[in-house]
C-alpha positions in Angstrom: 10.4 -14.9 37.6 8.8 -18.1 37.8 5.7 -16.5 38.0 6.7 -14.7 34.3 7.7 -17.6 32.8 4.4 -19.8 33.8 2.3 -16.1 32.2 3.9 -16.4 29.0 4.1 -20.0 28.8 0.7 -20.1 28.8 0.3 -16.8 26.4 2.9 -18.5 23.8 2.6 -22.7 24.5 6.0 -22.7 24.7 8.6 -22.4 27.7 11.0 -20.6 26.2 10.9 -16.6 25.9 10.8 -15.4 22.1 13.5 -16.2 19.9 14.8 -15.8 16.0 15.4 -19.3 16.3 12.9 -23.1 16.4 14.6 -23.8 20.1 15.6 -20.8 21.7 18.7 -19.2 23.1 20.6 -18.1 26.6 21.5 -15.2 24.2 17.5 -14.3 23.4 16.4 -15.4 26.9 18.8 -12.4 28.3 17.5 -10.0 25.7 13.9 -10.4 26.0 14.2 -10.3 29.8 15.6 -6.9 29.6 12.9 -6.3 27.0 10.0 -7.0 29.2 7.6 -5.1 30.5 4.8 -5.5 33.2 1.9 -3.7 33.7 0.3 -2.4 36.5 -3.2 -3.8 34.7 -1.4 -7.1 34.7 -0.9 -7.5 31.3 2.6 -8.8 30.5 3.9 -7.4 26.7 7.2 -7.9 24.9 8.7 -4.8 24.0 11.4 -1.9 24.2 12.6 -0.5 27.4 14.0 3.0 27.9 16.8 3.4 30.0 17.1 1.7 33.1 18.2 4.9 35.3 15.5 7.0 33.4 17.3 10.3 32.7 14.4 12.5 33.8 11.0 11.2 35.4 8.3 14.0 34.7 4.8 14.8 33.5 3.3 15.3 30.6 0.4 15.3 28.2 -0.1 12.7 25.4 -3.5 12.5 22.4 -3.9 9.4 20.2 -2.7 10.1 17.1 -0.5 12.2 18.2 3.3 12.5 18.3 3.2 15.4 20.3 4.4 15.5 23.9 3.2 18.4 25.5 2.9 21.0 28.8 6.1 18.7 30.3 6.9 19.5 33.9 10.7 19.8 33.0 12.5 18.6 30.0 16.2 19.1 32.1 18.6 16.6 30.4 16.8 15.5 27.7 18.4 15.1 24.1 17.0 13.6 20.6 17.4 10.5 20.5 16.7 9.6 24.4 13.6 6.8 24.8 10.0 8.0 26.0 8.2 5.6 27.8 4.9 5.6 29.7 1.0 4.9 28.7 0.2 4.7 25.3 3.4 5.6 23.7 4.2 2.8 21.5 8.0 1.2 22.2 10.6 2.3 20.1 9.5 5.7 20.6 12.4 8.0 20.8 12.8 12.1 20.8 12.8 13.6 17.9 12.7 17.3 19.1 12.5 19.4 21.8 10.4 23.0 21.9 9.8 24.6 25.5 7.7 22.1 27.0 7.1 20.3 24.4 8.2 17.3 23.1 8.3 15.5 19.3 8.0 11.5 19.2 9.3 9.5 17.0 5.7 7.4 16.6 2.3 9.1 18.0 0.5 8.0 21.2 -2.1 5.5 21.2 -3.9 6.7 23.9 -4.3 9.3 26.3 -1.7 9.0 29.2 -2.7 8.3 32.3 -0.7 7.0 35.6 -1.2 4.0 37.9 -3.6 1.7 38.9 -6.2 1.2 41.9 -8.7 -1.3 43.2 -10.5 -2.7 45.6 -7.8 -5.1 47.3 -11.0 -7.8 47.0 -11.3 -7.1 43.0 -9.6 -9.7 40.9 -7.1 -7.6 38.3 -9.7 -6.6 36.0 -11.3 -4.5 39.0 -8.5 -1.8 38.6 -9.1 1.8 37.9 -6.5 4.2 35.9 -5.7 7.5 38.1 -6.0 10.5 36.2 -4.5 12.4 39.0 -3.8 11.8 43.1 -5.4 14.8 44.7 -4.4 14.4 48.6 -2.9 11.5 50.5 -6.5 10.3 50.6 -8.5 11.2 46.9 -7.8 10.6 43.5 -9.7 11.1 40.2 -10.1 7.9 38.1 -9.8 8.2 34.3 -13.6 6.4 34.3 -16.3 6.7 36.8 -16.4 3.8 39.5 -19.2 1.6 39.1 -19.0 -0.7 41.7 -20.9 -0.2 45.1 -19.6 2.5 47.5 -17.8 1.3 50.7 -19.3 4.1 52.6 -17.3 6.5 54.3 -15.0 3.6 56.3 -13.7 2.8 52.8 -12.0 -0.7 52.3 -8.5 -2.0 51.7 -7.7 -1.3 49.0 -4.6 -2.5 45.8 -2.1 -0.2 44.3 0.4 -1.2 40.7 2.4 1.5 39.4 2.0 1.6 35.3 4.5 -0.4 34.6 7.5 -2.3 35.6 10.7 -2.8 33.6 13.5 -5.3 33.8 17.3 -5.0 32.8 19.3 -7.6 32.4 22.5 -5.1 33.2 21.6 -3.4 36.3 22.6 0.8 36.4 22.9 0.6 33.0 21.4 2.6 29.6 21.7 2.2 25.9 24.5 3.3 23.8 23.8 6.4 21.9 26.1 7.7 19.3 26.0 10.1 16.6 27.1 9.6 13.1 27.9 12.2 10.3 28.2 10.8 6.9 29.6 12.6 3.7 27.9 12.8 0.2 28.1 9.2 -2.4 31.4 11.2 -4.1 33.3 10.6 -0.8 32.6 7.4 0.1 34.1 4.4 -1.8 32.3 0.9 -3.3 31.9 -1.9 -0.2 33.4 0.8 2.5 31.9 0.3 6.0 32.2 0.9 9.6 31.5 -1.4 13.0 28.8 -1.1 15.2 27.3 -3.0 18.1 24.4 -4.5 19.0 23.7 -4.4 22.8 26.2 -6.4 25.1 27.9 -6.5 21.8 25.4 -9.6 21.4 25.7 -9.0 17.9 28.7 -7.4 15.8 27.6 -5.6 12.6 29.7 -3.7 9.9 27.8 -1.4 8.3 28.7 -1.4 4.4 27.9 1.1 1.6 26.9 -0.4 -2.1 27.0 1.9 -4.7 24.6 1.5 -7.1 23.4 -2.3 -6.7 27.2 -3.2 -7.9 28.8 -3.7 -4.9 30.1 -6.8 -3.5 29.4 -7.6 0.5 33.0 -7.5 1.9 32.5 -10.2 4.9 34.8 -8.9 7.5 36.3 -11.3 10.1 35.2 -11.6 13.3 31.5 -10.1 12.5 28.0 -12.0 12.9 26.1 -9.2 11.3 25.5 -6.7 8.8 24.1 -3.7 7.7 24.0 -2.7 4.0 23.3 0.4 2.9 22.5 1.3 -0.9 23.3 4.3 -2.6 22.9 5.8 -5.9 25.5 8.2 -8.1 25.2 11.7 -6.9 23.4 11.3 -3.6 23.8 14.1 -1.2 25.3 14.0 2.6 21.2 14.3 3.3 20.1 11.2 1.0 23.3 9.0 2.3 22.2 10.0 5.8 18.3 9.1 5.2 19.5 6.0 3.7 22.0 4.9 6.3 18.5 5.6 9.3 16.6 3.4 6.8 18.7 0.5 6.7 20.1 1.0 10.7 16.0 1.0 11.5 15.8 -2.2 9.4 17.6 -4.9 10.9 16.3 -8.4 11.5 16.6 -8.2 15.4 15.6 -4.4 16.0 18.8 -3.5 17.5 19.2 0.3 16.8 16.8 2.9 16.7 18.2 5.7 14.0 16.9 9.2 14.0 18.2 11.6 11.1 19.2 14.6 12.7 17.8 18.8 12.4 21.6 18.5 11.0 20.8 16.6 8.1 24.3 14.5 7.4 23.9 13.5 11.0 22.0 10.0 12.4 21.7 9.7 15.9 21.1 5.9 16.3 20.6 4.3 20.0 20.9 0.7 20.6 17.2 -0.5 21.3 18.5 -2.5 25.3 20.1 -1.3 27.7 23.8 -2.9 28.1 27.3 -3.0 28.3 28.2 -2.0 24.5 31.5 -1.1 22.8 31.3 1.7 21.0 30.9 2.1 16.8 34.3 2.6 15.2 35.2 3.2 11.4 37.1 0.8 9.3 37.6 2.1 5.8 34.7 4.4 4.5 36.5 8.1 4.2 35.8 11.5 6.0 33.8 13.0 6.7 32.3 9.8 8.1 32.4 10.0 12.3 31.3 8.0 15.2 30.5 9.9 18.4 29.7 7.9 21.2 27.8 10.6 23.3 26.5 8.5 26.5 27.9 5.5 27.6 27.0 3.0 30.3 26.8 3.3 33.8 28.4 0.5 35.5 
């Protein structure tokens, strides 16, 4: 930890991790160690994390400029909406869709994926070597040719990192995932809205609905956030839903990842850390609005 701390104090100048604030928080320092990620290359970068417990572990194939996840060894107990995380897919990235063995991203690769890392134990960490594949307990193909001197057929010790590291700050536990169905503009009424969670319930939002630019922000107690969500006369269930992902993909913090659904009054939005979160509930905005918590933590 101290180790971390020192790495980005020297990336940022500052020894506090990242914060919406000039002084830093307990509140951000929680969040952004759950939000870390380290990687086998040593780099050390701030971003998303999928879920702690990944729900499946498996191969695949990923092109830059791509959002196309294909020739998956197994796709058992995946859903849209679940994260995607490995080399060069960007963070945030969540499933969209699923086809046989392939599956749709939410953003396209940046690179090619490739797996861990290898060196010569005497290398400093810019000596390591991506693995394209491991082929026997004692060979493996690198994603670029070798160009340092050959040990000869002793070999030498050598240093093994995995691709990355992750850290949560609620051990066992994933993000909360619910689904939402939402009803055309004629069923839902001026300044309605719902409440829904940041992670840890860190942050409290109601979500509220003005119609046409002329509503009036309703300021529920016992909030510290909010969502608003604009809507125009005669909007379809399809429009309120692609404008309630819009505004749930837009808040200050990054706190929900929103994914309109192949059902298209449906938004499947999953908190962006993994935590302890109550789940969304509805206050005033009338059916057929619902909140479906479909996978909560484990604890």
């Amino acid at each position: 930890m101290d180790a971390i701390m020192s790495s980005i104090q020297g990336i940022k100048g500052t020894t506090y991790w990242y914060s919406t604030s000039s002084s830093g928080s307990l509140e951000s320092l929680r969040e952004d160690l759950g939000n870390t990620v380290i990687t086998g290359s040593g780099n050390i970068s701030h971003g998303i994390i999928p879920n702690s417990i990944p729900i499946l572990s498996t191969t695949g194939n990923t092109t830059p400029s791509s959002n196309q996840l294909t020739s998956l060894a197994s796709t058992t107990g995946l859903a849209n909406g679940d994260y995607i995380f490995g080399v060069g897919i960007p963070a945030k990235t969540v499933i969209q869709s699923i086809s046989g063995s392939t599956v749709t991203m939410s953003q396209n690769a940046t690179a090619t994926g490739t797996g861990d890392y290898i060196k010569l134990a005497s290398d400093t960490d810019a000596g390591y070597y991506k693995i394209q594949s491991v082929d026997s307990l004692t060979q493996v193909t690198l994603v670029n040719n070798f160009s340092g001197t050959s040990t000869g057929p002793a070999g030498a010790i050598a240093a093994y990192a995995f691709g990355s590291y992750a850290a949560s700050p609620s051990p066992r536990s994933v993000p909360e995932v619910q689904l939402i169905t939402v009803g055309s503009e004629a069923t839902i009424t001026q300044n309605s809205y719902f409440f829904l969670n940041s992670s840890g319930n860190a942050r409290l939002y109601y979500v509220w609905f003005n119609l046409n630019g002329t509503g009036t922000d309703p300021m529920p107690a016992y909030t510290n956030a909010s969502v608003e969500v604009n809507l125009t006369t005669g909007m379809t269930s399809t429009q309120v839903a692609a404008a309630l992902t819009a505004a749930l993909n837009s808040t200050f913090n990054g706190d929900f990842i929103a994914v309109q659904q192949p059902t298209p009054n449906e938004v499947l939005v999953t908190n962006s850390s993994a935590g302890v979160t109550e789940a969304g509930s509805n206050f005033d905005v009338l059916l057929p609005l619902l909140l479906l918590s479909l996978r909560l933590e484990l604890v």
